[in-house]
C-alpha positions in Angstrom: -43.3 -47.0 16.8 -45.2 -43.9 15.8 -42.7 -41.8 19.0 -40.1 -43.5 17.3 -40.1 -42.3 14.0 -41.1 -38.7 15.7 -38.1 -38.8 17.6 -35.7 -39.8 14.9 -37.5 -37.2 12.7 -36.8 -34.3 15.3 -33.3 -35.2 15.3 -32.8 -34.9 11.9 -34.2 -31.7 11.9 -31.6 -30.9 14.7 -29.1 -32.2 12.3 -29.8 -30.4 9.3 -30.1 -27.4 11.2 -26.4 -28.1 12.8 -25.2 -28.8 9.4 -27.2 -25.2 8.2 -25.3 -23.1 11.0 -21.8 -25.6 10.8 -21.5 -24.1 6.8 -23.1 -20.5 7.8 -20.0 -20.2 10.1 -17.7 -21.7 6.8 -18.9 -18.9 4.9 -18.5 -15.7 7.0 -15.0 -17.1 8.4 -13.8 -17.4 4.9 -15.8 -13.8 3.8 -13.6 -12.7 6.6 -10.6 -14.1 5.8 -10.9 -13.2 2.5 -11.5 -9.6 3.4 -9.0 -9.3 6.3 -6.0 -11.0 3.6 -7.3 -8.0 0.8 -7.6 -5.1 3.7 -4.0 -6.5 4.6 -2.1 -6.4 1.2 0.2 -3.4 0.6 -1.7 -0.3 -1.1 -1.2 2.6 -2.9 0.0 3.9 -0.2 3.3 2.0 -0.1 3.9 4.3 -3.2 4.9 7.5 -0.7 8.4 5.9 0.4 9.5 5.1 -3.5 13.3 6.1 -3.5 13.6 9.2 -5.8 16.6 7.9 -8.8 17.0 11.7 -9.3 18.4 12.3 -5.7 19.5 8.7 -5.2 17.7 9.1 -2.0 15.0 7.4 0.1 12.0 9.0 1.4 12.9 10.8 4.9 10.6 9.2 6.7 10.6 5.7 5.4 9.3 3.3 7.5 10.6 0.3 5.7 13.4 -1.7 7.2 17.0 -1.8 6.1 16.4 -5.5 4.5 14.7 -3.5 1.8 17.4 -3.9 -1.6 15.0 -2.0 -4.1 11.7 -1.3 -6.2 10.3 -3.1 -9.0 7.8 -1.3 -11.5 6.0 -3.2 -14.3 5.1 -0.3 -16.5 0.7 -0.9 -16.7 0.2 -3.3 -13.8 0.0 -2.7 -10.6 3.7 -4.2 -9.8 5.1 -1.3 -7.8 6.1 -2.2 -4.7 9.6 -2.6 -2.9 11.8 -5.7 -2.7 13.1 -7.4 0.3 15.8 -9.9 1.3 15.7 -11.7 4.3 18.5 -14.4 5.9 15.9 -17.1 4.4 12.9 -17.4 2.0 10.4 -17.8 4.6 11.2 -14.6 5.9 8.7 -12.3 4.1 6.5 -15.1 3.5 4.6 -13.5 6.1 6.3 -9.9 7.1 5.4 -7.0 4.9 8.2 -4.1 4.4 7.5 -2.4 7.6 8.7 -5.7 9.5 5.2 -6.7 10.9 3.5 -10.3 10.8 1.6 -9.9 7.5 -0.1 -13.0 6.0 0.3 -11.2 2.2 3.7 -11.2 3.1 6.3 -8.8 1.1 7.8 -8.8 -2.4 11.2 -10.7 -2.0 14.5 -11.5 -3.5 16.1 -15.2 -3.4 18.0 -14.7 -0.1 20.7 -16.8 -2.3 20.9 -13.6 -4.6 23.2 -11.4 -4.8 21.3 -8.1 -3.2 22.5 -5.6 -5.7 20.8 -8.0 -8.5 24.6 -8.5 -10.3 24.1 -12.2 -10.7 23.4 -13.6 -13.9 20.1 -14.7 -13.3 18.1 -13.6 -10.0 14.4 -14.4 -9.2 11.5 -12.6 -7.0 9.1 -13.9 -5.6 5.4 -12.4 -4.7 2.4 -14.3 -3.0 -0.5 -14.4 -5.8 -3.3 -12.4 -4.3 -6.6 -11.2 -5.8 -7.3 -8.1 -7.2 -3.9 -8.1 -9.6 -2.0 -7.1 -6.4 1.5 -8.2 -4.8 2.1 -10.3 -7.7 -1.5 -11.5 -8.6 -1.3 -10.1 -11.7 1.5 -12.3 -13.4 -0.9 -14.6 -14.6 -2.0 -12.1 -17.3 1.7 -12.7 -18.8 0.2 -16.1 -20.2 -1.2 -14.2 -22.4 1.0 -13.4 -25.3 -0.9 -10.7 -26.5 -0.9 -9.1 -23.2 3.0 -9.6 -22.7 3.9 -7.9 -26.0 1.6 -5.2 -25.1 3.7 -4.8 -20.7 7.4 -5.1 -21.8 8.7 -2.5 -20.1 9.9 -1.6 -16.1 12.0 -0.1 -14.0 14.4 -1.8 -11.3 15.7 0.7 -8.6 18.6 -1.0 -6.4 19.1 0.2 -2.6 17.1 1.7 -0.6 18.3 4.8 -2.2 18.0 3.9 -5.7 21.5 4.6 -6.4 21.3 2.4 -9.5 18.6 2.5 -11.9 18.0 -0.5 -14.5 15.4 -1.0 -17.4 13.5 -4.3 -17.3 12.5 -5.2 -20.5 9.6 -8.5 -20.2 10.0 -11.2 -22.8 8.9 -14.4 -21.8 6.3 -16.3 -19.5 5.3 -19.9 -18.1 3.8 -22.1 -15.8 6.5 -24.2 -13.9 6.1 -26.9 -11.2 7.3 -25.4 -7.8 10.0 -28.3 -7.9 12.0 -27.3 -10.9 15.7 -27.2 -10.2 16.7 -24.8 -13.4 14.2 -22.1 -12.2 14.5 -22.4 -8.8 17.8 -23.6 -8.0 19.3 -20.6 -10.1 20.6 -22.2 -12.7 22.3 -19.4 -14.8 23.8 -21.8 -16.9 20.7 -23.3 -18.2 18.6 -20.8 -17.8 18.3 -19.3 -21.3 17.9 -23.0 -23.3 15.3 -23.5 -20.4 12.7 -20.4 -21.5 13.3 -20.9 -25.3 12.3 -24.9 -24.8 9.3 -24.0 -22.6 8.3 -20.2 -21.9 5.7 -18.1 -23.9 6.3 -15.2 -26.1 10.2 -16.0 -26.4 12.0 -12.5 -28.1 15.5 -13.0 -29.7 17.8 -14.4 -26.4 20.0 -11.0 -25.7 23.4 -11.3 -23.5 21.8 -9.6 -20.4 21.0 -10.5 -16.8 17.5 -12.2 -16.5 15.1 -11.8 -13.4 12.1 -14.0 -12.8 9.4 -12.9 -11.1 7.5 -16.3 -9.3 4.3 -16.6 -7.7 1.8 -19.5 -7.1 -0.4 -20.0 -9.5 -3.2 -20.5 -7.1 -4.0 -21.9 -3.5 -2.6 -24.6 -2.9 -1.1 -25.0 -6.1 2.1 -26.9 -6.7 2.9 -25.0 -10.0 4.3 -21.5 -10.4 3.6 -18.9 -12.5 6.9 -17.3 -14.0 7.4 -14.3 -15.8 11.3 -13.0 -17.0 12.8 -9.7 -18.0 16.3 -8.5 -19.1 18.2 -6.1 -17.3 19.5 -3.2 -18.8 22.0 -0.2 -17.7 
């Protein structure tokens, strides 16, 4: 009995020493992943091929692929990146601008949308990523103090920028992935839509709308949503 109760002692230590090295592993692969997803997400450096609205030109060397269809800047945050538009939505789900496989994906426009942003109501979407980048910061539009205070942006359309529209913020929310009036485009609803629901409402203005969408975490079935008006 006493051999016994060695044994099965000795095998729990085994165990527990299994378990011990089963969770180390847990925790570097997802140190890793977490560092290889935040070494992967566009930079700064995406900054060098902004189209210039002064020469309606791109940058010479530009790297980015003709399925680029502009720039969005949110004055203060560190939205500043190029916008795609693929055949489908999964296709910068995981592709960044360049056209490589990119887990961080790309900043993208509704491939239902028109891609000179002339509809009545367009949305973007961005994954959510740490750090405030891609379009991790959104969630700080909750806050209504901190919407009032990021209002402004710039939309550049083409890859040339050869039109240039003010985006003015006004309104923000959290929005199960499944709703139809957000995501289905409904222009016609739209409008009734943010003033029922969205924070920091201003006075509803005849202009084109954009939202800008992300998750609102891993895993998460709700969006974050953030809208701006358009303006020549």
């Amino acid at each position: 009995m006493l051999k016994f109760w060695k044994k099965l002692n000795e095998l729990y230590g085994w165990a527990m020493l299994l378990v011990f090295v089963i969770a180390m592993i847990i925790g570097i692969w997802q140190a890793y992943d977490s560092y290889y997803m935040f070494s992967h997400t566009l930079d700064a450096d995406i900054l060098r091929y902004k189209p210039d609205p002064a020469a309606h030109s791109a940058a010479a060397d530009s790297p980015i692929t003709d399925e680029m269809v502009g720039w969005i800047t949110i004055d203060g945050t560190s939205i500043d990146y190029p916008v795609m538009q693929g055949e489908d939505n999964t296709r910068f789900l995981s592709t960044d601008p360049f056209g490589n496989y990119s887990l961080t994906g790309s900043i993208f426009l509704d491939s239902r949308c028109s891609s000179d942003f002339s509809d009545d109501f367009s949305i973007i979407y961005g994954h959510h990523m740490d750090y405030g980048k891609l379009f991790g910061s959104l969630d700080d539009f909750l806050n209504r103090a901190y919407l009032k205070s990021h209002t402004t942006g710039t939309l550049l359309v083409g890859r040339d920028a050869r039109k240039v529209y003010k985006l003015e913020v006004f309104a923000s929310m959290r929005v199960s992935s499944r709703e139809k009036t957000v995501f289905n485009m409904d222009s016609s609803r739209i409008r009734k839509f943010i003033q029922d629901n969205a924070n920091g409402v201003t006075v509803d203005k005849d202009k084109r709308i954009i939202g800008l969408a992300t998750c609102a975490g891993a895993n998460s079935t709700t969006k974050t949503v953030v809208f701006c008006y358009i303006s020549e």
